[in-house]
C-alpha positions as CSV (number, residue, x, y, z in Angstrom):
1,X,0.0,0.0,0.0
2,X,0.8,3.9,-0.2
3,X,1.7,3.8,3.7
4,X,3.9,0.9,3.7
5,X,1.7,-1.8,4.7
6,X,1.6,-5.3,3.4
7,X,-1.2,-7.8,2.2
8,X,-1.8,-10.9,1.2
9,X,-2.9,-11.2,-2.5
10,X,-6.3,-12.4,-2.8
11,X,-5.1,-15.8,-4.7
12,X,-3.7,-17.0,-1.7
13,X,-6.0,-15.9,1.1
14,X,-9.1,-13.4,1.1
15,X,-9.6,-11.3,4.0
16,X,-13.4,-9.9,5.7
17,X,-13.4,-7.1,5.0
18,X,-13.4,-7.1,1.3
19,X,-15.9,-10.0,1.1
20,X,-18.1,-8.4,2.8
21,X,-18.1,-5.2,1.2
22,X,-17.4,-6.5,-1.9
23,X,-21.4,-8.5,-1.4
24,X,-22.5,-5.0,0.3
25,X,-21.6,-3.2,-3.1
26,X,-22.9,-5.4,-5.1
27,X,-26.6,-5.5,-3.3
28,X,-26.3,-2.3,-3.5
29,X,-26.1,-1.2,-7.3
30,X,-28.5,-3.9,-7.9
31,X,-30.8,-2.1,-5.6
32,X,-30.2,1.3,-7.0
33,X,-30.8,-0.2,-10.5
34,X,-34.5,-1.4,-9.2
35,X,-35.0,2.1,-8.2
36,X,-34.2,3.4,-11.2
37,X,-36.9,1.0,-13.2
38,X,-39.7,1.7,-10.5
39,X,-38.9,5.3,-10.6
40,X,-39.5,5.6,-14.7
41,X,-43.1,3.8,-13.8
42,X,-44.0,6.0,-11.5
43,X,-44.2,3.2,-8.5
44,X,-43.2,6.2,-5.8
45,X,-44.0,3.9,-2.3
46,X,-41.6,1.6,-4.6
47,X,-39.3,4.2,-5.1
48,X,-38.4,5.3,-1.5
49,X,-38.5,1.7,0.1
50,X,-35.2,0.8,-2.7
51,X,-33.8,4.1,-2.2
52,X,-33.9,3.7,2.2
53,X,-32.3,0.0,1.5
54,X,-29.6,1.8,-0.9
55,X,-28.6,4.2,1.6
56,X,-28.8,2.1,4.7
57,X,-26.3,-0.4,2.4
58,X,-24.0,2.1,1.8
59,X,-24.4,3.5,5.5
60,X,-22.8,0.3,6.1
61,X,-19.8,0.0,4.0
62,X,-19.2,3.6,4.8
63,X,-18.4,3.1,8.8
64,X,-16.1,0.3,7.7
65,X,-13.3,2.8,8.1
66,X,-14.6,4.1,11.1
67,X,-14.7,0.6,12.7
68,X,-11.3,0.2,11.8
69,X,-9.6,3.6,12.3
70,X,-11.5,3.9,16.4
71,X,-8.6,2.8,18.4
72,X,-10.0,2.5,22.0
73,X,-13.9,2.6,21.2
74,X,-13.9,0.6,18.0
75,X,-14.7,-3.2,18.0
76,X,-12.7,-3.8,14.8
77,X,-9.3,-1.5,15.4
78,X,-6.9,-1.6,12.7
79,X,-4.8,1.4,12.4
80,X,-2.6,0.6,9.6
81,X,-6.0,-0.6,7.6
82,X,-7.5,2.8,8.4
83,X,-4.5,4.7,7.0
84,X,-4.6,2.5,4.0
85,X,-8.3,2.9,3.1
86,X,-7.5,6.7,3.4
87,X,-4.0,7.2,1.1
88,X,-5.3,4.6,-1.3
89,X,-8.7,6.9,-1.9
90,X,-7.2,10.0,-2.1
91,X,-4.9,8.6,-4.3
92,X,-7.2,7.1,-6.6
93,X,-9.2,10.7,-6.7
94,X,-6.1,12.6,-7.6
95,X,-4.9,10.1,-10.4
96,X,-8.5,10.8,-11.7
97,X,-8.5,14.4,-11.3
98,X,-4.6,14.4,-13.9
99,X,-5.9,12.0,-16.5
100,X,-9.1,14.0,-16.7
101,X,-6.9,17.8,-16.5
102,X,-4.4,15.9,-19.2
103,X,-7.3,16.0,-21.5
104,X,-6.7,19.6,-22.1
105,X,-3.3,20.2,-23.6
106,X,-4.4,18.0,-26.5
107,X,-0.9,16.2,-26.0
108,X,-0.5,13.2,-28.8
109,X,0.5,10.5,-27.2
110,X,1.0,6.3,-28.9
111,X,-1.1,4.0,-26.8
112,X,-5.0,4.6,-28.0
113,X,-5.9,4.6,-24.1
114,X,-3.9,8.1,-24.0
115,X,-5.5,8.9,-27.8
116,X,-9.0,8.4,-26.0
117,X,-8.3,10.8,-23.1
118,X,-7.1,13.4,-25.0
119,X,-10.1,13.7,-26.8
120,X,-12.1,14.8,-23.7
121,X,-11.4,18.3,-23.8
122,X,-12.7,18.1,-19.8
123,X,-12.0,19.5,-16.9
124,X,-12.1,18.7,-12.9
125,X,-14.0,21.7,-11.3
126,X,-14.6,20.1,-8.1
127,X,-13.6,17.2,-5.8
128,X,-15.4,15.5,-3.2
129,X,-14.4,12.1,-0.9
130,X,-15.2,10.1,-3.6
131,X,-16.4,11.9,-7.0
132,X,-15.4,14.2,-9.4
133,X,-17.1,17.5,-11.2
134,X,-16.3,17.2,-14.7
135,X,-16.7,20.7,-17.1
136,X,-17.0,19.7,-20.5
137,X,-17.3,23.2,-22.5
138,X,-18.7,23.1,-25.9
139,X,-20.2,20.0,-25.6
140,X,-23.8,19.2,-26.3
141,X,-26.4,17.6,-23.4
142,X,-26.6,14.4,-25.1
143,X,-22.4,14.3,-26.1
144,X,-22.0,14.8,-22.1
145,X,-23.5,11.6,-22.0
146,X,-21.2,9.5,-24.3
147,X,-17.7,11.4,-23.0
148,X,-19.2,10.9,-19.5
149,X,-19.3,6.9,-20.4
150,X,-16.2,7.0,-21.7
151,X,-14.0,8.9,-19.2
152,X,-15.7,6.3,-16.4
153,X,-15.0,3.0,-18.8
154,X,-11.6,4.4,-19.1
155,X,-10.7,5.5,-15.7
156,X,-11.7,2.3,-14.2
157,X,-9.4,0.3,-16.1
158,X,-6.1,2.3,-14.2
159,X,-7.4,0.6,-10.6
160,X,-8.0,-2.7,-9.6
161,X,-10.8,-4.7,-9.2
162,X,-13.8,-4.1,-7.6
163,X,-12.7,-0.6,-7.3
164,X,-14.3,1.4,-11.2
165,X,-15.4,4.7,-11.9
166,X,-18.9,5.3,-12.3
167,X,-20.8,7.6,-14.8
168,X,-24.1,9.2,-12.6
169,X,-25.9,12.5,-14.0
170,X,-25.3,15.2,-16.3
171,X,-26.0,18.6,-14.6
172,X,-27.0,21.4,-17.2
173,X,-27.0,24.5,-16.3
174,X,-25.5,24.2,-12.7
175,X,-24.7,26.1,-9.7
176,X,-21.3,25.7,-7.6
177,X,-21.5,27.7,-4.5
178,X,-18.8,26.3,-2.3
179,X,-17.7,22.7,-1.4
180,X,-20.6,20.6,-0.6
181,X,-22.8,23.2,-1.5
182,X,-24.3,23.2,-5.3
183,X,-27.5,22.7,-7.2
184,X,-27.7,21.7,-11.3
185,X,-30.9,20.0,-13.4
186,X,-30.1,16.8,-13.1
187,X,-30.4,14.2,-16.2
188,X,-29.5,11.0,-15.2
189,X,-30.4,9.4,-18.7
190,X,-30.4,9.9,-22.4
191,X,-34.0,9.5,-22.5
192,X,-35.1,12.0,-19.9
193,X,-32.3,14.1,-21.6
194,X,-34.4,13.7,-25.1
195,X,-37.6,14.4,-23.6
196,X,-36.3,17.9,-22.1
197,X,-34.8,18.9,-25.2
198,X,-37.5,18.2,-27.2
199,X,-39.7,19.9,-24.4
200,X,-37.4,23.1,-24.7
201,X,-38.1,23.0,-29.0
202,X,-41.5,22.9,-28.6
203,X,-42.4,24.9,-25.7
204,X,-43.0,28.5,-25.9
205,X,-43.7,30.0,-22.7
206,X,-40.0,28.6,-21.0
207,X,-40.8,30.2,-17.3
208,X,-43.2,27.0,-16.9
209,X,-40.9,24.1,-18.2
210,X,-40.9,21.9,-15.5
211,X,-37.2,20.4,-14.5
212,X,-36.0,18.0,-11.9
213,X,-33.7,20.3,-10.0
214,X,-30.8,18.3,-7.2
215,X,-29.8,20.6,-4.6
216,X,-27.2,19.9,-2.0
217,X,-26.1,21.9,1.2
218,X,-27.8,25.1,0.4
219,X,-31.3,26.2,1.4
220,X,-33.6,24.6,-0.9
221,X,-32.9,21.0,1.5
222,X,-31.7,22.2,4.7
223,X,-34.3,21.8,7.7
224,X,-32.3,24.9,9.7
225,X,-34.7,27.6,7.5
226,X,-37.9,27.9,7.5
227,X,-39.9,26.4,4.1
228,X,-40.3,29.7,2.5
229,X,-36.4,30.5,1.7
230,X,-36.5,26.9,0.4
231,X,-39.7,27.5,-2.0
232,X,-38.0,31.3,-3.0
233,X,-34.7,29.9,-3.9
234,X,-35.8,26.8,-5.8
235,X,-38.4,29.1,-7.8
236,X,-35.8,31.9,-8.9
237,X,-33.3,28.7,-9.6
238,X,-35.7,27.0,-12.1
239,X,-37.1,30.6,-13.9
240,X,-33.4,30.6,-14.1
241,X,-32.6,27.5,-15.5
242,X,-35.1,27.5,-18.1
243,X,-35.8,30.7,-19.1
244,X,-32.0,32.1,-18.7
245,X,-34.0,35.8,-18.1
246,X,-32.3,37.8,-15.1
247,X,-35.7,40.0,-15.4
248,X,-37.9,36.7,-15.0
249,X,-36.3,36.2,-11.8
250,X,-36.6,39.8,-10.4
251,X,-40.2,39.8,-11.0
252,X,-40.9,36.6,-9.3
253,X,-38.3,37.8,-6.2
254,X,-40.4,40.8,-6.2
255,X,-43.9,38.8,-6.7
256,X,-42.4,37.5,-3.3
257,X,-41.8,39.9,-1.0
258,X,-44.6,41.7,-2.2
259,X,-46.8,38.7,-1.0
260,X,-44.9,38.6,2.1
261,X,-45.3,42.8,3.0
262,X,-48.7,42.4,2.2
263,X,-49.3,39.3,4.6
264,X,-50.9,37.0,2.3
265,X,-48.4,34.0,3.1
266,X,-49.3,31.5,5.5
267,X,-47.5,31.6,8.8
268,X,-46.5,27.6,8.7
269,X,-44.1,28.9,5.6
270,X,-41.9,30.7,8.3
271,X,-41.2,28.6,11.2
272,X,-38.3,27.8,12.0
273,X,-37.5,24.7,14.1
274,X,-34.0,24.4,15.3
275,X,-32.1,22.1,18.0
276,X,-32.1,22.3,21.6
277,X,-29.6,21.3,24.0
278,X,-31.4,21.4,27.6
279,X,-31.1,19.1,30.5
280,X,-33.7,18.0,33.2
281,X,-32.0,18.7,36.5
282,X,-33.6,18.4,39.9
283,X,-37.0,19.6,38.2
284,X,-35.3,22.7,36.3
285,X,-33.8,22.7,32.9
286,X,-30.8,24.0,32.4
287,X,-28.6,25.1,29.4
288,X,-26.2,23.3,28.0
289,X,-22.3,24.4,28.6
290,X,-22.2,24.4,24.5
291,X,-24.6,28.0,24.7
292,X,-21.4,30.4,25.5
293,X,-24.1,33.3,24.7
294,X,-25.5,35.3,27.8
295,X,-29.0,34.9,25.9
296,X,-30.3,31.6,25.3
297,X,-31.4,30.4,21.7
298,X,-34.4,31.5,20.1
299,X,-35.8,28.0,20.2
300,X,-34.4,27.3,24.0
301,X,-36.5,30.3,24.9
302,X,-39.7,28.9,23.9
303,X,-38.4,25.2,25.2
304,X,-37.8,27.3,29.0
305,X,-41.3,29.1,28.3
306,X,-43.3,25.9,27.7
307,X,-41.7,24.3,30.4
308,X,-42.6,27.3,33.1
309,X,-46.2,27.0,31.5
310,X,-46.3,22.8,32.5
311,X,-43.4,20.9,33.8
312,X,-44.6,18.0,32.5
313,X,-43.3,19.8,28.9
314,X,-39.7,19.8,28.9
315,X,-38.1,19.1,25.4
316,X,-35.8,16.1,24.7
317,X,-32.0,16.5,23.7
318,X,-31.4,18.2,20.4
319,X,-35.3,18.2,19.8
320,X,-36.0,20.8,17.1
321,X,-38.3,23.5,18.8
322,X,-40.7,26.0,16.2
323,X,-40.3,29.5,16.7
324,X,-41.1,32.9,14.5
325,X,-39.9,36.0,14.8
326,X,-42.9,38.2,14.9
327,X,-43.6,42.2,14.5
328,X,-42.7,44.8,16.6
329,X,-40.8,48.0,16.8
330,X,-38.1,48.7,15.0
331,X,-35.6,49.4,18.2
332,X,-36.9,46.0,20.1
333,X,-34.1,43.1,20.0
334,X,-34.6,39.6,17.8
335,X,-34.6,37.9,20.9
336,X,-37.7,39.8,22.5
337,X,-39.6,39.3,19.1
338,X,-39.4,35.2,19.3
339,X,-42.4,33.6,20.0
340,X,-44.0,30.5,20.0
341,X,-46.2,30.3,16.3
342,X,-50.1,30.9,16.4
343,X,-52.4,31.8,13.6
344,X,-53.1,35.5,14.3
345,X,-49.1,36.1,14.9
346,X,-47.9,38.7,12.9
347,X,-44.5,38.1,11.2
348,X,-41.6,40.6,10.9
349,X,-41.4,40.6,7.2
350,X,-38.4,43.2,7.1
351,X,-36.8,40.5,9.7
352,X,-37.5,37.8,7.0
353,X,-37.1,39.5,4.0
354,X,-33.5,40.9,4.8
355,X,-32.2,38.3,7.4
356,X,-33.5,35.3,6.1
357,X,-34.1,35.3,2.5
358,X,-31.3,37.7,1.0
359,X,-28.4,36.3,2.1
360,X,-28.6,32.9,0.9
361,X,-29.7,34.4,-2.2
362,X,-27.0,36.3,-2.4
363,X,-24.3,33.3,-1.8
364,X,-26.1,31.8,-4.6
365,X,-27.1,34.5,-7.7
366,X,-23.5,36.4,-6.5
367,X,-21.8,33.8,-8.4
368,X,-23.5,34.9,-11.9
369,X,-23.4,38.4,-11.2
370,X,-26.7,39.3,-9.4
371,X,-26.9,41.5,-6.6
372,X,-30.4,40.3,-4.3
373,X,-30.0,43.5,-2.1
374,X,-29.7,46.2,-5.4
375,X,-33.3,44.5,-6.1
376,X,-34.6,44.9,-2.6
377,X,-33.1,48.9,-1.8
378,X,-34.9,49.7,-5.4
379,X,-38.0,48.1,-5.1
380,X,-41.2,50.2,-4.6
381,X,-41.9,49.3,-0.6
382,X,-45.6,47.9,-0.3
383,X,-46.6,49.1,3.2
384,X,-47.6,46.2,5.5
385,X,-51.4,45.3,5.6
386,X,-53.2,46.3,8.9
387,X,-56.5,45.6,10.3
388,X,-56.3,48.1,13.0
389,X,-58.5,51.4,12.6
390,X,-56.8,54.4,11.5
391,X,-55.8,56.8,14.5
392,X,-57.2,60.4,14.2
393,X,-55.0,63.0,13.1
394,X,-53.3,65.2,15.5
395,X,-54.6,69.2,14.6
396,X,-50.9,70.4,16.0
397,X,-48.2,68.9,13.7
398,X,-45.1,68.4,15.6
399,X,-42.9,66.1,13.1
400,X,-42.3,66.1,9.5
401,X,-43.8,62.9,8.8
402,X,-47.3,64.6,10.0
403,X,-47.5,66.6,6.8
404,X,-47.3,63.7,4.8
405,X,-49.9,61.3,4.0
406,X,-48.9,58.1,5.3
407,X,-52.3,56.2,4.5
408,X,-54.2,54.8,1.2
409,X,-57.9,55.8,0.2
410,X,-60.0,52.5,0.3
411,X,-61.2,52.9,-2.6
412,X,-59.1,54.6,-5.2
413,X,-56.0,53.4,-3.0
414,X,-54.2,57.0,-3.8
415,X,-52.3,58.3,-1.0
416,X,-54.0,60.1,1.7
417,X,-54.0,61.4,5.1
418,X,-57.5,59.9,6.7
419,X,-59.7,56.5,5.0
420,X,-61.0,58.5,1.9
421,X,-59.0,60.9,0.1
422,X,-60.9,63.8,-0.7
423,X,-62.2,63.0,-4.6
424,X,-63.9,59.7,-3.3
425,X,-65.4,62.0,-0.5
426,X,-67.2,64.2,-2.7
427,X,-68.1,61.3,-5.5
428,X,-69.3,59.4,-2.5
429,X,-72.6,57.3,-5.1
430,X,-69.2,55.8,-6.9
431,X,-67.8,55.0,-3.9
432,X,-70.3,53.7,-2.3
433,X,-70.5,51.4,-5.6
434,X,-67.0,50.4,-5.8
435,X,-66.6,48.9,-1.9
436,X,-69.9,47.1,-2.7
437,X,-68.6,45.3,-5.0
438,X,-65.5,44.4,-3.3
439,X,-67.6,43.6,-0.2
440,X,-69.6,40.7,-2.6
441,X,-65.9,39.8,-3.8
442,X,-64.9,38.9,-0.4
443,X,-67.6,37.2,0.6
444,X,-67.7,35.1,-3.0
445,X,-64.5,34.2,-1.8
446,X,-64.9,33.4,1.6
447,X,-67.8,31.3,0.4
448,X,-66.1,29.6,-1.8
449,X,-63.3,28.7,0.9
450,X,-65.6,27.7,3.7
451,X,-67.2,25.3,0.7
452,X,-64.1,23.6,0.3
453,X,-63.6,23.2,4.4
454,X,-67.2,21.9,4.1
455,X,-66.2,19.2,1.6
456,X,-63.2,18.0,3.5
457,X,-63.5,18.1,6.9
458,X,-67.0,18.9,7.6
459,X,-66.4,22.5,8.9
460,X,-69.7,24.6,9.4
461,X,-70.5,28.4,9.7
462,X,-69.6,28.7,13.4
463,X,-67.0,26.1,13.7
464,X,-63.3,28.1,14.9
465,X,-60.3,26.0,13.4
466,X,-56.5,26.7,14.8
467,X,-54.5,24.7,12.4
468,X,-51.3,26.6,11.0
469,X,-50.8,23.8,8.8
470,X,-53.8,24.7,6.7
471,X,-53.7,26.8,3.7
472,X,-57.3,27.3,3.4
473,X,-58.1,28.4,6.4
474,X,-55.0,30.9,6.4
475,X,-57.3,32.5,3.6
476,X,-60.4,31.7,5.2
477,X,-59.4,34.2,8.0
478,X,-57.5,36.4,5.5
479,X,-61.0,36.9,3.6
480,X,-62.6,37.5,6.9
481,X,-60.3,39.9,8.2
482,X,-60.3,42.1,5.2
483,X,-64.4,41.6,5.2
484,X,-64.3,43.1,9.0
485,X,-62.0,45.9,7.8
């Protein structure tokens, strides 16, 4: 080996280890092979069972090393093994990673092996434990496929048996943010690959091409944000993808915030649930010595609150706790606007907005150029919508912002200083016309809402319903507020 150490040759005596993983391997390609035939029939229960066996199979061959390398704790210790498992697969990578960046300097060489690598033209963009990101410039979707085939075929024949090189997916376009941190449309066939290119011909309207998009690391599949940043992100990342319109994207980021401003998103898309680490001591929790922070987290504040409220409610270790940060004044701290969610909460949507959606689209649309918080400091700012009566004007104006008109007229919506601005006052039979027919619009609506709560759960007229996890009855109450109003 690399390191020095010595083995038998498998024609004299075969070890464990490599029988075992050797069967382990195998199962598992089989397996993922299965998936791949009940995923193109659409058999999805199918689909995940073969895909949980795939990943608990490789689970398994994966804490091999970790058996081996554990010196006091491990039930298998093998130092020397350990070390060899590591130099042998980094060296394997990097051999990969020199034939593949050979490719480039088009260098003739005799044997037809060295012919056929030239002919690549590819290039190693990123490295990972045990794969490679190849860039091939120039080349078509479909040719990615056959050079992809090839560089795997011809890879595998530098290592020894049952270590080979496999061909996966074709990413096109793709995004890489950092290491372990990426998202592409993913084609893992020439089929599928057909079928989207032929899509793409035929299609007009681009923005609603549907595309399976693979994200890893970044928000769009990480449970430490709350659902909306995912659901933004993976939006502006297809418009992208398809459409390759910059101006597509703004509009829908701006579709966005405007529906967030203007509180017509549900509060369920903005909870966040993140770990706690609290102990049950002598009937008090108590924080863990990891929170080096004078102020607990935001979800060990509601985990101490709950427990104050009922003893009996004291969280596990590392359970993930919900929270929301809601409104309040501009000068109050995060930490005094966390609460525990409820329907009628009122989120901070300059909190989420700036905090919680820019930045990670920033890490992401920063690498082609885009700059989120241009987009956000020149949008037109929607005020928030209120319920709350409008407060009667002061007759002594003390402050600046007293001679402006802060409000909107509900019925022209022009800017004005009380509910009506003064040409709906004095044209008072059109106005009276115009909020009667948004009045019947609201309640078509709310009719048409409570129908569908009648249909599935049986709801009536007087029935009260606290689910956050509904969507129609976030409208249901949305249509009733603005009905009150």
């Amino acid at each position: 080996a690399p390191n020095g150490t010595a083995f038998v040759k498998p024609c004299i005596r075969r070890g464990i280890l490599p029988m075992m993983l050797e069967e382990i391997l195998e199962t598992r390609i089989r397996v993922k092979i299965a998936m791949k035939s009940t995923k193109k029939n659409k058999q999805y229960v199918s689909t995940r069972v073969l895909d949980a066996r795939q990943f608990a199979l490789k689970m398994i061959a994966n804490v091999t090393y970790g058996y081996t390398s554990a010196s006091l704790t491990g039930r298998m210790p093998c130092a020397d093994l350990a070390d060899t498992i590591v130099r042998i697969g980094r060296g394997s990578l990097e051999d990969c990673i020199r034939k593949i960046n050979q490719s480039r300097k088009q260098v003739a060489l005799n044997s037809k092996k060295s012919n056929r690598i030239s002919n690549w033209q590819a290039q190693v963009v990123y490295g990972d434990t045990d794969s490679v990101f190849v860039h091939l410039p120039g080349r078509s979707l479909l040719s990615a496929f056959e050079v992809g085939r090839d560089i795997a075929l011809t890879l595998s024949e530098y290592h020894p048996p049952p270590m080979k090189l496999q061909f996966e997916k074709v990413y096109l376009p793709s995004i890489l943010a950092a290491k372990k941190r990426y998202c592409g449309a993913i084609f893992e066939s020439e089929d599928e690959a057909k079928r989207y290119l032929e899509m793409e011909r035929t299609c007009k309207n681009k923005e609603h091409m549907k595309i399976r998009l693979e994200a890893k690391g970044i928000e769009i599949v990480r449970r430490d944000s709350c659902p909306l940043v995912g659901r933004i992100m993976e939006d502006l990342v297809k418009i992208l993808f398809t459409t390759k319109n910059m101006s597509l994207v703004r509009s829908c980021f701006d579709k966005y915030t405007q529906d967030i401003m203007a509180n017509r998103i549900s509060v369920k898309e903005f909870i966040t649930a993140s770990k706690v680490r609290l102990s049950l001591q002598s009937d008090s929790l108590q924080l863990n010595s990891s929170y080096r922070s004078v102020l607990p987290p935001s979800s060990a504040k509601i985990a101490l609150q709950r427990f104050r409220n009922d003893p009996m409610d004291y969280p596990l270790y590392k359970q993930r706790i919900p929270f929301i940060i809601q409104s309040g004044l501009s000068t109050m701290r995060k930490y005094d606007l966390v609460s525990e969610p409820k329907f009628n909460s009122r989120i901070n949507a300059k909190y989420y907005i700036e905090k919680r959606i820019i930045p990670p689209l920033m890490r992401l649309f920063s690498i082609v150029g885009v700059d989120v918080v241009v987009w956000w400091t020149n949008k037109k700012k929607v005020p928030t919508q209120d319920r709350t009566p409008f407060p009667k004007l002061s007759t002594k104006h003390r402050v600046i912002e007293d001679y402006m008109c802060k409000e909107t007229c509900y019925v022209c919506r022009k800017k004005t200083k009380g509910r009506f601005c003064t040409s709906c006052v004095e044209d008072r039979q059109s106005a009276e016309l115009v909020l009667n027919m948004k009045k019947k619009m609201v309640e078509e609506k709310a009719f048409a809402l409570l129908s569908l709560c009648k249909k599935f759960c049986d709801a009536q007229i007087g029935d009260k319903c606290v689910s956050i996890d509904c969507d129609i009855h976030h409208s249901r109450a949305l249509a009733t507020s603005y009905y009150d109003w």
